[in-house]
N, C-alpha and C positions, 0 to 999 in steps of 0.2 A: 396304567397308573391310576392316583385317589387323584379326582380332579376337582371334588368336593366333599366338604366334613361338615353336620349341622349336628348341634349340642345341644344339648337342655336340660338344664336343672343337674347340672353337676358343678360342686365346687364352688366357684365363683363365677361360674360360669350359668345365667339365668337362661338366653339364648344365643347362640350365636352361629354364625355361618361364614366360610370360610374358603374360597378358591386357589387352589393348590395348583404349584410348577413341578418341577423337577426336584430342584435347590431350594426350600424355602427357609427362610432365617427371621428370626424373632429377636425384636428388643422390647424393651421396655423396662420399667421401674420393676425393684424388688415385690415381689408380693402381687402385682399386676393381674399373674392366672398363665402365663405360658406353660411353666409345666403341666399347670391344670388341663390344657388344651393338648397338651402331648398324653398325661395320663388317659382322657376320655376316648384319642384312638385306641390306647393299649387295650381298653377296658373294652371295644366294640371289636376289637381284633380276637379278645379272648371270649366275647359272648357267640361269634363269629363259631367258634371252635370247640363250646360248651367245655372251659376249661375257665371255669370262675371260682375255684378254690382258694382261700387268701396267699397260700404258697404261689400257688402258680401267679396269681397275679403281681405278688411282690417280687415276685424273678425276672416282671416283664417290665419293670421301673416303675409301679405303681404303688407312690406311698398309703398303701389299706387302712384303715382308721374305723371308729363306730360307725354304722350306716347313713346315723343321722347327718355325720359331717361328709356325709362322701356326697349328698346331696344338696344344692343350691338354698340353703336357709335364709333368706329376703323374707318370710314371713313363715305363717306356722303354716299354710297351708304347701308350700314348698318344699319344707321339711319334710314333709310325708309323700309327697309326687313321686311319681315313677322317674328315672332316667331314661333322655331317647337320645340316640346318638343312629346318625345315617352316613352314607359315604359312597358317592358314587363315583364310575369306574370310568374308564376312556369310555366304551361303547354303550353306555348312558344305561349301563346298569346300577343298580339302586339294590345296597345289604342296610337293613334298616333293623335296631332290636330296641324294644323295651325291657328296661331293668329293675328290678326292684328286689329287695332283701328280705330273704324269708327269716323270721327273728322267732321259729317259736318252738327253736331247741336254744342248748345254753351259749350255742355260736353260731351268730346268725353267717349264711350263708348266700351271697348271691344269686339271683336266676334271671334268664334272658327267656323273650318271645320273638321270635321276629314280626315284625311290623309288615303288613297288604293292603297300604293304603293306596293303590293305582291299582285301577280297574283291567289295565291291559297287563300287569304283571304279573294278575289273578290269572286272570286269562289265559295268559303263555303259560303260569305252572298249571292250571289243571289240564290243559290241549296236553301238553309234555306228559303230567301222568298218569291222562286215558292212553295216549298212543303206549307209553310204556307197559301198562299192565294188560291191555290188548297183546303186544307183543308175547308178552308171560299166559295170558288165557290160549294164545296159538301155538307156542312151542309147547308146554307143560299139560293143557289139557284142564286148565283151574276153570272151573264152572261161571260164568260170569258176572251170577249175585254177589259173587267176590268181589268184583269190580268196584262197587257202589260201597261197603265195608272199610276197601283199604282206600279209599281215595283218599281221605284227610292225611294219612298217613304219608300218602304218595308226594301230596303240596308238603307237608312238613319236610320229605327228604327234596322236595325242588328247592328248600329255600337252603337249604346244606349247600346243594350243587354251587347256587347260588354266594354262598359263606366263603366255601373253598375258594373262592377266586382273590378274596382278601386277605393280602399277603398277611404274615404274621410280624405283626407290629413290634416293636422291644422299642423301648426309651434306655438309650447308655449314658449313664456317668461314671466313666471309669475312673480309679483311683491309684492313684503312685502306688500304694502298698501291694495292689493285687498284683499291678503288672509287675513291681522290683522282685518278688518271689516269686512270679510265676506259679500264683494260685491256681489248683488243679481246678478239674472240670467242673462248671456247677450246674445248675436244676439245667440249665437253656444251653445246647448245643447250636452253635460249635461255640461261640463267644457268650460269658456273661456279662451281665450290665454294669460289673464294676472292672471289668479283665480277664474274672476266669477262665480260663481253657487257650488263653495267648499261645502257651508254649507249647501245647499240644497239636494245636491246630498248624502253626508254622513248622513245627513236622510231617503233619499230613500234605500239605503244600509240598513242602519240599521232596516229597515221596507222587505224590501225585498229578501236580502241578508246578512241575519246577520253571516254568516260563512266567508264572502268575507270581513266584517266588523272588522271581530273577528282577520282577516289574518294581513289586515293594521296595528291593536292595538299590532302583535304579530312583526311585522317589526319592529314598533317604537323601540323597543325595543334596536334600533341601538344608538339612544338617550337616556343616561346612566341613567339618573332620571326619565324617564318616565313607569308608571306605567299603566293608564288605561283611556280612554275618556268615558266622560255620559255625555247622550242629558236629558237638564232640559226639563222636563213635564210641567211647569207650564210661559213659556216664552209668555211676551204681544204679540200680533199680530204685525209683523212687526220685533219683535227680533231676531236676527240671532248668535244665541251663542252657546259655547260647553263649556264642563268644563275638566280639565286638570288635572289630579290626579300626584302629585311630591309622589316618593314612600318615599321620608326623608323628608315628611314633615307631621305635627299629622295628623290622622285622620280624613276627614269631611274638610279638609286646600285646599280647590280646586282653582284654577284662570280659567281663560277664556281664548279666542287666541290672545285677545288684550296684553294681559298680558307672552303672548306664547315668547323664542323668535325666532329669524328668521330662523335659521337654521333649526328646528322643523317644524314649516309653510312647508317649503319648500318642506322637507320629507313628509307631510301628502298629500301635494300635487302631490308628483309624485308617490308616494306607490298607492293613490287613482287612478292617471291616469293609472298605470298599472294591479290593480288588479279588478278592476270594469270591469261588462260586456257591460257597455253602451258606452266605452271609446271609440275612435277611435281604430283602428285595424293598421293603421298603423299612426305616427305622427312622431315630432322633439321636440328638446328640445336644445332652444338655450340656450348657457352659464351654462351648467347643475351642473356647480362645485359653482354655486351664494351660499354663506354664511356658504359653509361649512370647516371642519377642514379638512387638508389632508390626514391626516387615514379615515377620515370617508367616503371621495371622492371616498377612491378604493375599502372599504368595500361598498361601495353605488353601484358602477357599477357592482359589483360582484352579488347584490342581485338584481337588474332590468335586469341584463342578467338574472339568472335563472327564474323570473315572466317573464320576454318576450319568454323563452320559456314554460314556464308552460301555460300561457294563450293565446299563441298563437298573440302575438305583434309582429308588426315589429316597428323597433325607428332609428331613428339619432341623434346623442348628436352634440353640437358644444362644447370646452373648449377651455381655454387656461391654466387651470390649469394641469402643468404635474403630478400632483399625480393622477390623474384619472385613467391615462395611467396603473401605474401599478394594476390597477383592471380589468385589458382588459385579455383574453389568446387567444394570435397569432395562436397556435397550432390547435384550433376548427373554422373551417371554418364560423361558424354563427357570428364568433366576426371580426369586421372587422375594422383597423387604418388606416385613411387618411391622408395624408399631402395635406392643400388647399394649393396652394402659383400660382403668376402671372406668363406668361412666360417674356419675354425681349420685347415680342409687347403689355403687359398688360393684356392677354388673362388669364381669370379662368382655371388652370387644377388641374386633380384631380390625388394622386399615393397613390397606396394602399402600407402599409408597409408592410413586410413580418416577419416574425417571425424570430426573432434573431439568428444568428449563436453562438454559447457558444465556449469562446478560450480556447483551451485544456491546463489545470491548471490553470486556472480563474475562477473567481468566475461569477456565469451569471449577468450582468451588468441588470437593472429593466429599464425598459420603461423610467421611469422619468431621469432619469440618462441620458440615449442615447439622448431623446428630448433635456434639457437642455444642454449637451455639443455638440449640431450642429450634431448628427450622423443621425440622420433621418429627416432633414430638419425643416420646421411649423415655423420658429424663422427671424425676421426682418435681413436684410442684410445691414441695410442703415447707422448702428451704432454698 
């Protein structure tokens, strides 16, 4: 798992540092910087993968802009700084890249370096790519002035090895329209960031994972009337539909997701991103309270904590819905509440909330309660 994230100089974001759970969930005021803090993993997940083309990054939920605005402007000398974004791992490895935009064709273009700032990480990659190209001088016969030629080379593929370990980040906001037409596949397989590839992928499940299929069907269950989904056999080429069994309604009385409504979609959509094995390993999910009821928001968080540890996910929610909150427990270190908010220079920070004190002969006061009456911060100051 990312068991830490450190930022700087993106967005609104000047510095920042940030210890990560399992389950982590952000509130705060509009404008604040959470997305900003979910784009900068995207953007270290893609420098990670040297996949910094403006398509690719805007498929991974990263709204692309002029360079100048993609970097922390607090001053002119900000404007022009490199971005560094670092992130390390359970076993105290460290992927670290500087970024900065080469501007001098007619579209500027991003580029990453990885960062070697620990001497013992030096270290371990040049030990790893003497022993490795030893190895290639004794099987192959390579003369070994060779050795000395490809070694930068050798650290550049260790910090790869190194890259590969970080899962491939996506920020979702999905939207009613993609999932009610079950928009086909887009740039990022299996799911895109706004729904695409939904209906395609709950075939593949059902073809190849029908117990992971079966799990989703048994989730739903969180939605009172819903009974069972079935994939028609007999859809024209090009059709992209499901059928929707209402348990109060006759027999054989089915509709489709067109017909679905929203709150349902949405559910199918994040049960499928957590319990599928092709999903991302680790993601976000901005605004994750879209279209639901506020019981069902905390009974919702309640049951994507136990899939993200069942299947081994790591998530970040954004809300502003306080009912979320009380499906959080403060007590298990893998659950983790944020307050985003700016400081007095405009800077992104981030404070993790702690687990309530209980006032002896009171009643324990719920998450939602403390947010909404100003006790744990996240709520606009301006008004």
């Amino acid at each position: 798992m990312i068991r830490e994230v450190s930022i700087e100089n993106f967005k609104s974001i000047q510095e920042l540092n940030l210890q990560l759970g399992r389950v982590n969930t952000f509130i705060g005021a509009n404008g604040s910087g959470k997305s900003n803090i979910l784009e900068a993993i995207a953007l270290q997940s893609a420098a990670a993968q040297n996949k910094l083309d403006n398509e690719f990054l805007a498929s991974r939920g990263i709204r692309v802009t002029e360079p100048m605005f993609m970097r922390a402007a607090f001053d002119a000398e900000g404007a022009q700084s490199d971005i560094t974004i670092r992130v390390h791992l359970d076993d105290d490895v460290e992927i670290a890249h500087r970024l900065w935009a080469e501007e001098t064709s007619a579209y500027a273009r991003w580029q990453a370096a990885p960062i070697w700032d620990r001497p013992d990480r030096m270290q371990r990659s040049m030990h790893e790519a003497d022993e490795a190209f030893k190895h290639i001088v004794k099987a192959l016969g390579i003369p070994e002035s060779v050795l000395e030629e490809r070694l930068r080379s050798a650290i550049e593929k260790a910090a790869l090895s190194y890259s590969d370990r970080l899962p491939g980040f996506i920020v979702f906001s999905p939207e009613n329209s993609y999932l009610r037409i079950f928009q086909a596949e887009g740039q990022i397989l299996p799911l895109g960031i706004k729904g695409e590839g939904l209906f395609a992928h709950l075939k593949a499940l059902n073809a190849r994972f029908p117990a992971r299929l079966a799990e989703i069907m048994d989730k739903l269950a969180l939605i009172d009337w819903f009974e069972r989904l079935d994939f028609p056999a007999d859809l024209a080429p090009g059709e992209r539909s499901i059928r929707i069994r209402d348990r109060y309604l006759a027999e054989g009385a089915l509709f489709d997701q067109r017909s679905a409504n929203e709150g349902f979609l949405f559910l199918l959509f994040y049960l499928t991103l957590f319990i599928s094995p092709d999903t991302p390993r680790f993601f976000a999910i901005d605004n994750v309270d879209a279209s639901f009821n506020p019981k069902l928001c905390a009974t919702l968080i309640q049951e994507l904590t136990g899939l993200a540890k069942k299947y081994e996910k790591q998530v970040i929610l954004t809300t502003h819905n306080p009912a979320v909150l009380d499906g959080i427990d403060l007590t298990d270190d893998e659950q983790r509440l944020f307050v985003i908010a700016r400081n007095k220079d405009g800077h992104t920070k981030a404070r993790r909330v702690s687990p309530p004190r209980p006032i002896e002969g009171e009643p324990p006061m719920k998450l939602s309660e403390a947010f909404m009456r100003g006790y744990i911060g996240g709520l606009p100051k301006n008004f």
